[in-house]
Every structure is written in structure tokens, then in C-alpha cells.
Biopython code that builds the backbone (N, CA, C, O; Angstrom):
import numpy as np
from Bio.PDB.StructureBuilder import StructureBuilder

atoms = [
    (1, "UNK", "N", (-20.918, -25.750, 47.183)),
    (1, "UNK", "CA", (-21.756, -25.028, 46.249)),
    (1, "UNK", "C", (-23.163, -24.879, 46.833)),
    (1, "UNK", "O", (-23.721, -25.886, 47.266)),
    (2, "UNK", "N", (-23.703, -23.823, 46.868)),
    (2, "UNK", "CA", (-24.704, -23.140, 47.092)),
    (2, "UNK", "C", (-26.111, -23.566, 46.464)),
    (2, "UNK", "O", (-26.611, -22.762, 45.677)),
    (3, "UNK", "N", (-26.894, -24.921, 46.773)),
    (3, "UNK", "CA", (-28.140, -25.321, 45.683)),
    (3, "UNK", "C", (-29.248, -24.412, 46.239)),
    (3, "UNK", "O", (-30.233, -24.419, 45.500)),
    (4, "UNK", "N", (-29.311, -24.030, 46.773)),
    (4, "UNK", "CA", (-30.872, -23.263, 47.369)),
    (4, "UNK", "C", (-31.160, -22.353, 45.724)),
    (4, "UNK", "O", (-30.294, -22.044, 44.906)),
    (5, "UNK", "N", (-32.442, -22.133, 45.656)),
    (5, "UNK", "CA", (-33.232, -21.801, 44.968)),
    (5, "UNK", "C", (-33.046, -19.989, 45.306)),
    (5, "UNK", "O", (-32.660, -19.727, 46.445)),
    (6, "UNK", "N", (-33.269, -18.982, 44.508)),
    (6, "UNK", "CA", (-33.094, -17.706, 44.635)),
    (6, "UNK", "C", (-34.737, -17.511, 45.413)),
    (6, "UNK", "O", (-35.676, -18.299, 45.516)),
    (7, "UNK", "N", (-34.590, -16.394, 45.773)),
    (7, "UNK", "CA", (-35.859, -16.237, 46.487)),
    (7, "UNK", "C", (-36.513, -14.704, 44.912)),
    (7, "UNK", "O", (-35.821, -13.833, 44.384)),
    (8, "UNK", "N", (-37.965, -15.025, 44.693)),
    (8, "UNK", "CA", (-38.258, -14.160, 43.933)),
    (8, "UNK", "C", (-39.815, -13.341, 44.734)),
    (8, "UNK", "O", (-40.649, -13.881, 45.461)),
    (9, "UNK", "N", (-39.768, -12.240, 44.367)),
    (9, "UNK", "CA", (-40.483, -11.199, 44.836)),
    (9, "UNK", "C", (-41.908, -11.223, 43.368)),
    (9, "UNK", "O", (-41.691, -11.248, 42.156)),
    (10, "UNK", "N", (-43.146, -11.204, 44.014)),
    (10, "UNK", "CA", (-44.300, -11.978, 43.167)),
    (10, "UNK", "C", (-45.246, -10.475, 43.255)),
    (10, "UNK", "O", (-45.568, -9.810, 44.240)),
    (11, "UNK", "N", (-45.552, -10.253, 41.636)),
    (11, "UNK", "CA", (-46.489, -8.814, 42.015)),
    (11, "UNK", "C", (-47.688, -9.068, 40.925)),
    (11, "UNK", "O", (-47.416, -9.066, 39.724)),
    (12, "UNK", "N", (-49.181, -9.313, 41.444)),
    (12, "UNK", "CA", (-49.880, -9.653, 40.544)),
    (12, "UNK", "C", (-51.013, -8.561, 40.526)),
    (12, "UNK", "O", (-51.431, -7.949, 41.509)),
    (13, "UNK", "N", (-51.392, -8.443, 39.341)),
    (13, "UNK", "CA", (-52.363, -7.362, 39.184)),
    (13, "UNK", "C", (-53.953, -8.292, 38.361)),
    (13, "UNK", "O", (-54.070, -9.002, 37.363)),
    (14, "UNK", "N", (-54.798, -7.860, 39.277)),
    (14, "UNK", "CA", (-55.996, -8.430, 39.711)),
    (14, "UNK", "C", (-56.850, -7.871, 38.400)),
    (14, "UNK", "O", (-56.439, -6.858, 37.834)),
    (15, "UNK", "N", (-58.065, -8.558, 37.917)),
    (15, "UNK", "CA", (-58.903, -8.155, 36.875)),
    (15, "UNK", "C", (-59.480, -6.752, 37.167)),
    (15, "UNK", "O", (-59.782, -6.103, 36.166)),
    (16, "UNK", "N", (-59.697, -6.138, 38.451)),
    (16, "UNK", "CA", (-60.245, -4.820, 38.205)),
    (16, "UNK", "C", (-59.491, -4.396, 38.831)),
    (16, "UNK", "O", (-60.016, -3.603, 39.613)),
    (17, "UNK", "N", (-58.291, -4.481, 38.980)),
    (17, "UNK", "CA", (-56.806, -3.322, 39.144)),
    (17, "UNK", "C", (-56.119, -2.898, 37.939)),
    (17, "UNK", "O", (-56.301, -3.317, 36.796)),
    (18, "UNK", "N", (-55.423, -2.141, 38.284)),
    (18, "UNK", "CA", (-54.964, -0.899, 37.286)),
    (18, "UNK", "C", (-53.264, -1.290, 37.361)),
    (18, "UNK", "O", (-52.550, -1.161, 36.367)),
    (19, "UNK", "N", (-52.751, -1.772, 38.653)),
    (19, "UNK", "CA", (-51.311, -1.749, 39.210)),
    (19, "UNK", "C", (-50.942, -2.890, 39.548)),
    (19, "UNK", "O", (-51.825, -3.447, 40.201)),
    (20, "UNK", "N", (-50.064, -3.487, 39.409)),
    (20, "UNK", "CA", (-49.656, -5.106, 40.458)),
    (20, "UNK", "C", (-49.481, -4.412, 42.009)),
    (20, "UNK", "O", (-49.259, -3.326, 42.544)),
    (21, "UNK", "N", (-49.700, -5.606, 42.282)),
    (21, "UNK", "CA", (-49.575, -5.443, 43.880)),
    (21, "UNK", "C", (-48.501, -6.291, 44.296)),
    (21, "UNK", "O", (-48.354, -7.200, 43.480)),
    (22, "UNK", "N", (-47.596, -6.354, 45.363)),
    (22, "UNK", "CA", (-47.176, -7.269, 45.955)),
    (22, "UNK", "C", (-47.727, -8.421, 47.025)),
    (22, "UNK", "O", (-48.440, -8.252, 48.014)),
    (23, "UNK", "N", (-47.212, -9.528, 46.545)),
    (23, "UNK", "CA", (-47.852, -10.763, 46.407)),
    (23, "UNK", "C", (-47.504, -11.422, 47.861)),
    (23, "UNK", "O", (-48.193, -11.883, 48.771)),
    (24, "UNK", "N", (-46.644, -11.313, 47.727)),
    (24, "UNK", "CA", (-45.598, -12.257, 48.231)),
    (24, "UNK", "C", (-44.137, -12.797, 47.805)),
    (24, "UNK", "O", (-43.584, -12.103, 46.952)),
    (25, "UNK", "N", (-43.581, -13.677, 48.163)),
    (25, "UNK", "CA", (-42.151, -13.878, 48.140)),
    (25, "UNK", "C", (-42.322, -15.328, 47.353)),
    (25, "UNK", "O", (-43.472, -15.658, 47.063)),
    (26, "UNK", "N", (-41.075, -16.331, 46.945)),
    (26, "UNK", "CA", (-41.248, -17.842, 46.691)),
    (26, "UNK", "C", (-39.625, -18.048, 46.400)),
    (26, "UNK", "O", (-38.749, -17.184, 46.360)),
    (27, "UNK", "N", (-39.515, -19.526, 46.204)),
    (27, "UNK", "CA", (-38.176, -19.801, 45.941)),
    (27, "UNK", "C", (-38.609, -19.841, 44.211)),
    (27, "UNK", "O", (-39.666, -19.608, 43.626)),
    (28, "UNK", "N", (-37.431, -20.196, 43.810)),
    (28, "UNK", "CA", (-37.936, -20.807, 42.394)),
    (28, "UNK", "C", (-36.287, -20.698, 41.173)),
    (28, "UNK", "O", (-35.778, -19.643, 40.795)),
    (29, "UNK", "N", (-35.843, -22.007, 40.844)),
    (29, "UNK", "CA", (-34.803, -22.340, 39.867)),
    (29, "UNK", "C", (-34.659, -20.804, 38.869)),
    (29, "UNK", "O", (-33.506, -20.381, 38.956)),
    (30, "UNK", "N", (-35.180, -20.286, 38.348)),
    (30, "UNK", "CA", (-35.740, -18.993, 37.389)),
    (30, "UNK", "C", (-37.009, -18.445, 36.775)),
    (30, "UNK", "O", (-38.088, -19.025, 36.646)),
    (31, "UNK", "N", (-36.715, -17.367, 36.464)),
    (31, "UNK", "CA", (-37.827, -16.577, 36.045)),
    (31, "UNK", "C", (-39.405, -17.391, 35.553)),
    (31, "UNK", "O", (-40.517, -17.306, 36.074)),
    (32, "UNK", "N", (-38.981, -18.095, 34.468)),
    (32, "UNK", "CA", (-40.169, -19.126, 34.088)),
    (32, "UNK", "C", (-40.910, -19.626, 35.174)),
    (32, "UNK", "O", (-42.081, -19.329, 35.408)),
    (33, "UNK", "N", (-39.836, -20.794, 36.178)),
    (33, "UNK", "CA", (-40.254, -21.523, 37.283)),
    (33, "UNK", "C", (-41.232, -20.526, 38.283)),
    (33, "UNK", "O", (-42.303, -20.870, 38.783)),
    (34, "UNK", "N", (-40.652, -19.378, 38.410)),
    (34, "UNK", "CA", (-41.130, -18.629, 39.340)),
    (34, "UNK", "C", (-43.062, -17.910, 38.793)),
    (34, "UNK", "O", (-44.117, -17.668, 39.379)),
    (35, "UNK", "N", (-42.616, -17.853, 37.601)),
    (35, "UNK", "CA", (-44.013, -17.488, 36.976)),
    (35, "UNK", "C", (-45.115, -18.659, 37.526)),
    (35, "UNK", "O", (-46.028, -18.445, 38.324)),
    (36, "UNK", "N", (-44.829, -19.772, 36.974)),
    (36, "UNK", "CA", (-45.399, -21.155, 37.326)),
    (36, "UNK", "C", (-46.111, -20.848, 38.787)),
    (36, "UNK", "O", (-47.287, -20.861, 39.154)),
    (37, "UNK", "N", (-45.194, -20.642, 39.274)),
    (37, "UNK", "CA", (-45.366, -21.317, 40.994)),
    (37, "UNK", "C", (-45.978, -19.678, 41.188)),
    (37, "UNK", "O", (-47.173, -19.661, 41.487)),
    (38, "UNK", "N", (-45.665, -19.031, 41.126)),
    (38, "UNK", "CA", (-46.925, -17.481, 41.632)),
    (38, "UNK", "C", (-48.092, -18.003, 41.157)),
    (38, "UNK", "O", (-48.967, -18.323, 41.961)),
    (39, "UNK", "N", (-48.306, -18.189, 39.585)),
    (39, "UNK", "CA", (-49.694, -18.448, 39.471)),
    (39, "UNK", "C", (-50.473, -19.455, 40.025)),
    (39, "UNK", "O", (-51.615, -19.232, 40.428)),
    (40, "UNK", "N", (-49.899, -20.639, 40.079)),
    (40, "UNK", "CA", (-50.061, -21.656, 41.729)),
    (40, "UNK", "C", (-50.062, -21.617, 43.023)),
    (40, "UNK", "O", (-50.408, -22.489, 43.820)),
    (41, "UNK", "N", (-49.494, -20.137, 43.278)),
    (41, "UNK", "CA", (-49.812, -20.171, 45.036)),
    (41, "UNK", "C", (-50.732, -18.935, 44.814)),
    (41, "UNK", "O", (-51.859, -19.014, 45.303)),
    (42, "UNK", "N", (-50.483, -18.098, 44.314)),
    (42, "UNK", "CA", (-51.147, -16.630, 44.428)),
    (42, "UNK", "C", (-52.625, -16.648, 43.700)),
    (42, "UNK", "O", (-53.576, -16.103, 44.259)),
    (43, "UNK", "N", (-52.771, -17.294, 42.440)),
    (43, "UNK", "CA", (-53.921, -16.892, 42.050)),
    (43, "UNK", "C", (-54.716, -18.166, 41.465)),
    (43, "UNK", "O", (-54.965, -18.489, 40.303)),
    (44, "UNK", "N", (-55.100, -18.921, 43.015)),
    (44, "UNK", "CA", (-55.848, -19.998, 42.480)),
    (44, "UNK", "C", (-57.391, -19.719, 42.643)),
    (44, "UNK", "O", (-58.100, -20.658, 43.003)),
    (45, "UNK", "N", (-57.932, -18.533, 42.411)),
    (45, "UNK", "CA", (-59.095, -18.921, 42.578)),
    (45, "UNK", "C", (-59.203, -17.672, 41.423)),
    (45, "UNK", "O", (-60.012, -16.745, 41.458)),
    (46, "UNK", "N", (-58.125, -17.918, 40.358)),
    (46, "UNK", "CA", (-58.347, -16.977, 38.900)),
    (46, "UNK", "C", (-58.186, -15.423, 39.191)),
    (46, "UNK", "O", (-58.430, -14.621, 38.290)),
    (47, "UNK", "N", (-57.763, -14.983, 40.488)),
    (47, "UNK", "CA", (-57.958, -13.378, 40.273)),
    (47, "UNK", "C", (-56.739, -12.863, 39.843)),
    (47, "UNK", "O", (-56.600, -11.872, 40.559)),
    (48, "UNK", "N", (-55.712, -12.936, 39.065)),
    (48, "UNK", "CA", (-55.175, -12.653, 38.355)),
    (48, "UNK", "C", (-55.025, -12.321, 36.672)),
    (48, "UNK", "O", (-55.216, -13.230, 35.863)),
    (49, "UNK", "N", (-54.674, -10.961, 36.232)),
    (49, "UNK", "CA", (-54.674, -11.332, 35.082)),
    (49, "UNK", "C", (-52.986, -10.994, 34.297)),
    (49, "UNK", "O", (-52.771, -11.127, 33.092)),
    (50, "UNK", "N", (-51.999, -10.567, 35.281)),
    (50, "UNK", "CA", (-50.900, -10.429, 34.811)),
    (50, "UNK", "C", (-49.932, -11.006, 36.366)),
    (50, "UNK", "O", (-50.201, -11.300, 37.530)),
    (51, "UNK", "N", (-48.905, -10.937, 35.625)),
    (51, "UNK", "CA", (-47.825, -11.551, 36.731)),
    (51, "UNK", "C", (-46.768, -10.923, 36.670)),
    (51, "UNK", "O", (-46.314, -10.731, 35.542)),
    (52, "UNK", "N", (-45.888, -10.296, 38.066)),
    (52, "UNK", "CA", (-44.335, -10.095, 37.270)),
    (52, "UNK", "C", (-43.876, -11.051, 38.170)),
    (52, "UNK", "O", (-44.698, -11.620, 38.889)),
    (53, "UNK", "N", (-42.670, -11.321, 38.244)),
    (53, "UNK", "CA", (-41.336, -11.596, 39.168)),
    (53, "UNK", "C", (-40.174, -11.201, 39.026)),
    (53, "UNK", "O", (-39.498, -11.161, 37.998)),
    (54, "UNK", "N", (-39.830, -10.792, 40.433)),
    (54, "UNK", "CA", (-38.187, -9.998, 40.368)),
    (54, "UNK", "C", (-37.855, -10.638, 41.022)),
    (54, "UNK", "O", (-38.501, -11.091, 41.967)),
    (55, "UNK", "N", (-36.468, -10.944, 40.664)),
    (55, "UNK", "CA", (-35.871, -11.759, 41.614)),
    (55, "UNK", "C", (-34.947, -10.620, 42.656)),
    (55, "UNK", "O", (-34.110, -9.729, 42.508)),
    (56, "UNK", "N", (-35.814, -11.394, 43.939)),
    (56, "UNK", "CA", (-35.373, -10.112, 45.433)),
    (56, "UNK", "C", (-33.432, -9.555, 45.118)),
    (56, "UNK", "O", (-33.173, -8.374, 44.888)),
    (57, "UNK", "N", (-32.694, -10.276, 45.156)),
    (57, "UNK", "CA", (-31.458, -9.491, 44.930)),
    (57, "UNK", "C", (-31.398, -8.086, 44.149)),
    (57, "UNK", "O", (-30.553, -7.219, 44.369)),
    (58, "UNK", "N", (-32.683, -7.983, 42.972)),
    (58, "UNK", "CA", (-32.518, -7.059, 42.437)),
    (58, "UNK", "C", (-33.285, -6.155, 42.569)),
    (58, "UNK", "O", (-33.389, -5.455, 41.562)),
    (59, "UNK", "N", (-34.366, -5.638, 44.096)),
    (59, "UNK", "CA", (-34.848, -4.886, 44.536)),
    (59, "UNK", "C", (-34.057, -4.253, 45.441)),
    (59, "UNK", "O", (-33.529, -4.823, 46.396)),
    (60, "UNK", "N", (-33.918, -2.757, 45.106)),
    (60, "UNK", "CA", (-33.511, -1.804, 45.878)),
    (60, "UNK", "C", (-34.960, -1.263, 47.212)),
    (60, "UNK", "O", (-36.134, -1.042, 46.914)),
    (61, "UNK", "N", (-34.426, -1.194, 48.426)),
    (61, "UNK", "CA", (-35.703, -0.565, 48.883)),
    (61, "UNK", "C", (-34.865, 0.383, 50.045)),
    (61, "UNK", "O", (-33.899, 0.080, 50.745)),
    (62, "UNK", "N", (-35.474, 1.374, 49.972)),
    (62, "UNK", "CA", (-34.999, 2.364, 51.466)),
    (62, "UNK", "C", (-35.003, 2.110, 52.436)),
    (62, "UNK", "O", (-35.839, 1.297, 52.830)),
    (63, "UNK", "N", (-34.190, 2.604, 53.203)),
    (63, "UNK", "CA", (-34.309, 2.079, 55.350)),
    (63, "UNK", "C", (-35.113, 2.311, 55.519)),
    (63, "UNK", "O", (-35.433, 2.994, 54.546)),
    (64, "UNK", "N", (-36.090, 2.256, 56.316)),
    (64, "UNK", "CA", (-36.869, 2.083, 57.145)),
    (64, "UNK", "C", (-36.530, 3.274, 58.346)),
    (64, "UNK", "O", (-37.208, 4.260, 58.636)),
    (65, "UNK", "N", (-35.437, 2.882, 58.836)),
    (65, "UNK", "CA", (-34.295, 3.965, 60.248)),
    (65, "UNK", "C", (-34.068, 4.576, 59.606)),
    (65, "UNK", "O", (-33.114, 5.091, 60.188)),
    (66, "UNK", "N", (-34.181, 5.398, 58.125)),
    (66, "UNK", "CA", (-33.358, 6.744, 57.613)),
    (66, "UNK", "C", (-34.671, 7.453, 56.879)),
    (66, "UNK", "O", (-34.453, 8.317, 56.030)),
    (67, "UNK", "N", (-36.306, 7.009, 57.275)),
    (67, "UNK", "CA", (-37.094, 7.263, 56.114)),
    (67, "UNK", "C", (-37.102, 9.117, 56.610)),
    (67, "UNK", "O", (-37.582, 9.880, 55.772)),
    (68, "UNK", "N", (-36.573, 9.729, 57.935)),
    (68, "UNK", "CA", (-36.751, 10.776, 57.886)),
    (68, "UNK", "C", (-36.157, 11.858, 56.856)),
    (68, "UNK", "O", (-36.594, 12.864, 56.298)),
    (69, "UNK", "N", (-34.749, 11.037, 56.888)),
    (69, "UNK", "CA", (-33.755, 12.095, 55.963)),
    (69, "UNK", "C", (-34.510, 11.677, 54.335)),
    (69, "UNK", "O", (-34.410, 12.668, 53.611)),
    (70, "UNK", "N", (-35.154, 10.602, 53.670)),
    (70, "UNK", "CA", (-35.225, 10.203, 52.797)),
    (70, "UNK", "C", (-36.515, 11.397, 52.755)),
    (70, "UNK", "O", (-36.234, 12.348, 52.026)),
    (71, "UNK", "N", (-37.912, 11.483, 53.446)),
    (71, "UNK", "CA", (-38.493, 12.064, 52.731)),
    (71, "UNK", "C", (-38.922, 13.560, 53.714)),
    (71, "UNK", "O", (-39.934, 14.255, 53.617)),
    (72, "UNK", "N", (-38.196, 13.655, 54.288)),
    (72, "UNK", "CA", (-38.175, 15.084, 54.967)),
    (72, "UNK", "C", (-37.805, 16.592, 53.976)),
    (72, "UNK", "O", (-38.188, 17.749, 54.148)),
    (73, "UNK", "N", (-37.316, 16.264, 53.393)),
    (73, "UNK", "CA", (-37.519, 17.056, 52.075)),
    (73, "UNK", "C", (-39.237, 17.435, 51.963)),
    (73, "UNK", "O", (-39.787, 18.327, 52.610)),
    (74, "UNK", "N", (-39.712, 16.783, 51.262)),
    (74, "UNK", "CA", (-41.441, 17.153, 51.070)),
    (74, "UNK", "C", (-41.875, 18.183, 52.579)),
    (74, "UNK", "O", (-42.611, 19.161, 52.443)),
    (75, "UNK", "N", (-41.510, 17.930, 53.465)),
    (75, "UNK", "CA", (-42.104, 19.231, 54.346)),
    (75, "UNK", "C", (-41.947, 20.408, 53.940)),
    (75, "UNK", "O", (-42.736, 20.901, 54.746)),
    (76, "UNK", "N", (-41.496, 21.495, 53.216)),
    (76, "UNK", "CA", (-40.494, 22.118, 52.807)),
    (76, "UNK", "C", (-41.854, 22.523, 51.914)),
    (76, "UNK", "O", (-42.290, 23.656, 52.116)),
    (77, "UNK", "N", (-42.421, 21.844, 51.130)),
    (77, "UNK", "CA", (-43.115, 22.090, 49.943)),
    (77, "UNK", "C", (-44.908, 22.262, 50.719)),
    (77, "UNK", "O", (-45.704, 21.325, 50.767)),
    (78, "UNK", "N", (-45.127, 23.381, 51.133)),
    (78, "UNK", "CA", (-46.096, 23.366, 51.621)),
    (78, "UNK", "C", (-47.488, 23.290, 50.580)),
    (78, "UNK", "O", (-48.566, 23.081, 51.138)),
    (79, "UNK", "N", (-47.476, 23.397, 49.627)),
    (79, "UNK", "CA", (-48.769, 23.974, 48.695)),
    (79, "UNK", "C", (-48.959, 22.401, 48.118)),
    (79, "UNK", "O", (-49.979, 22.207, 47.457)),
    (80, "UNK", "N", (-47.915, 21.111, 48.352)),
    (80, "UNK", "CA", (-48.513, 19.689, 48.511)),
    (80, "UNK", "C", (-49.232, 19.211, 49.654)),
    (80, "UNK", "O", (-49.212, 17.990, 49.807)),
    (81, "UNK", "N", (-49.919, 19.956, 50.568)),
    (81, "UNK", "CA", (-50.507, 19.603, 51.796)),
    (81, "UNK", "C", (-51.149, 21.019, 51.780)),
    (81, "UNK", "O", (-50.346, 21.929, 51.983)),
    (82, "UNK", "N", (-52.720, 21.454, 51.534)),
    (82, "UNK", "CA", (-53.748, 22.187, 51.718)),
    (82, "UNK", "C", (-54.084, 22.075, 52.397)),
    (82, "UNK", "O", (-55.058, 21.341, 52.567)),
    (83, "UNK", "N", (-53.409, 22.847, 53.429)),
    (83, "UNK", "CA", (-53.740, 22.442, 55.311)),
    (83, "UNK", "C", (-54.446, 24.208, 55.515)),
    (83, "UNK", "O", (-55.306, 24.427, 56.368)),
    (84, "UNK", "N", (-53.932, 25.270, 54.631)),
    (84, "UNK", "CA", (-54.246, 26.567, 54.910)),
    (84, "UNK", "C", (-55.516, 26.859, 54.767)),
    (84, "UNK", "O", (-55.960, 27.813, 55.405)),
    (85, "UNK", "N", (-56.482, 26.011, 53.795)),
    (85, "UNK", "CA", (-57.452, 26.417, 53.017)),
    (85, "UNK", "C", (-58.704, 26.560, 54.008)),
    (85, "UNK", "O", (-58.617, 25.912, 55.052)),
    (86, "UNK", "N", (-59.872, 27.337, 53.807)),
    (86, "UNK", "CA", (-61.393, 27.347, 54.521)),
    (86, "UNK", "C", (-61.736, 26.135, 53.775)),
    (86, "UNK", "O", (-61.467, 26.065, 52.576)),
    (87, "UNK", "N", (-62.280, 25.226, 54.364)),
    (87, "UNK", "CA", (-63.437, 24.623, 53.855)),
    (87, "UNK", "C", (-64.506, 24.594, 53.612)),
    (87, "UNK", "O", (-64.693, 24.313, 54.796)),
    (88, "UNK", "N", (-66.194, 24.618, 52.916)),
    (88, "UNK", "CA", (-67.137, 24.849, 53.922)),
    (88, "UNK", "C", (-67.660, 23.918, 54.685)),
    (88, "UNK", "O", (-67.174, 22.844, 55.038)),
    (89, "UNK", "N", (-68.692, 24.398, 54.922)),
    (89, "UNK", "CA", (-68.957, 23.077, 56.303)),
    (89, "UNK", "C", (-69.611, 22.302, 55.424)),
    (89, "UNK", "O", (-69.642, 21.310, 56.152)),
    (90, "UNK", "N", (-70.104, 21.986, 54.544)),
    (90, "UNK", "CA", (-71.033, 21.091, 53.947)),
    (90, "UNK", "C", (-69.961, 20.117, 53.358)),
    (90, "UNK", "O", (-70.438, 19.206, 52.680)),
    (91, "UNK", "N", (-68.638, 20.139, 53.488)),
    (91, "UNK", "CA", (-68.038, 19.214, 53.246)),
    (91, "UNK", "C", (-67.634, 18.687, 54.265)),
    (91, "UNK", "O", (-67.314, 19.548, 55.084)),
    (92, "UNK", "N", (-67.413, 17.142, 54.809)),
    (92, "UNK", "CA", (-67.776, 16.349, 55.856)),
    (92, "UNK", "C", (-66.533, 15.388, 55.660)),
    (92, "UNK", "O", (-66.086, 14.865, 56.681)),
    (93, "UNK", "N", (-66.164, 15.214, 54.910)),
    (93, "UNK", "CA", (-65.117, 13.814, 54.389)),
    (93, "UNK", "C", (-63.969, 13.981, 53.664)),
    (93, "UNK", "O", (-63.381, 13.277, 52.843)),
    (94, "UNK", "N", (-63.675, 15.619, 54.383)),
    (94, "UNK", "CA", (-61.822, 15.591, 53.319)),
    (94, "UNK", "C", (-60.969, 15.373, 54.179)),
    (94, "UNK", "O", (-59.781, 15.299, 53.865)),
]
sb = StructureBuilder()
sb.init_structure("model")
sb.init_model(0)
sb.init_chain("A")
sb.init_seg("    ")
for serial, (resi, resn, name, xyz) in enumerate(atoms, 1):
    if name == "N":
        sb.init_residue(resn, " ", resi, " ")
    sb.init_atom(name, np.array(xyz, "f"), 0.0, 1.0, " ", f" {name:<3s}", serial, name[0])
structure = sb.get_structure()
């Protein structure tokens, strides 16, 4: 029998963020445990004000080796990339 601890995926969103971020990774018995121990490794110096945890088995994420076919589509859609446009010159930073 299998005792290792599930591995959980840690996403905390900071007092002047809008979004969680990813944290980092941890072991942890379940969901509760795992709350515990993020807010103990991740946010000891209080910059947290929310927490999730997923436990990694249940993150889907795309290849990496296939991201062409995945988002090669969007080339296709030119009027999401204003590459045609004049600028004037007094703009310096687009």
C-alpha cells in the first residue's frame, strides 16, 4: 500500500492582487492539511490573503512539444495583433 502523501498544487493571491498566483507544490494527507502547510511555507511574512489547493492529479495542462498545434490557430486572426497600424512618433513605449 501506497502511504506517500498526494502532492498538492498551492495558488495564493497577495493583498494587492486581483488573481492567485502559483505558489508552489507540497505534500499533504488532504485538502485542510494542505491549506495549513501553504499558509506555513508560502505566506509567512502575512502576504497572503486567500489560498486555493488542487490537488496536482487534477490539473490538466498542455504539452509543451504540441504548444504549436495548440495555439497556432490565433495566427489566423490578424486584427488580435495591430501590427498594420501608423503610430505617431510621440508614442515611445507600445
Amino acid at each position: 500500500m501506497n502511504k506517500e502523501w498526494p502532492i498538492w498544487e498551492i495558488f495564493i493571491r497577495s493583498k494587492n492582487g486581483l488573481e492567485h498566483r502559483h505558489a508552489g507544490s507540497l505534500h499533504a494527507a488532504d485538502a485542510e492539511m494542505a491549506i495549513q502547510n501553504a499558509r506555513d511555507v508560502y505566506t509567512r511574512r502575512q502576504e497572503g490573503v486567500s489560498v486555493w489547493v488542487v490537488e496536482s492529479k487534477y490539473v490538466t495542462a498542455s504539452n509543451p512539444e504540441k504548444s504549436g498545434e495548440l495555439f497556432e490557430p490565433a495566427k489566423d486572426k490578424v486584427y488580435r495583433h495591430p501590427t498594420f497600424y501608423n503610430l505617431p512618433d510621440e508614442l515611445k513605449h507600445m
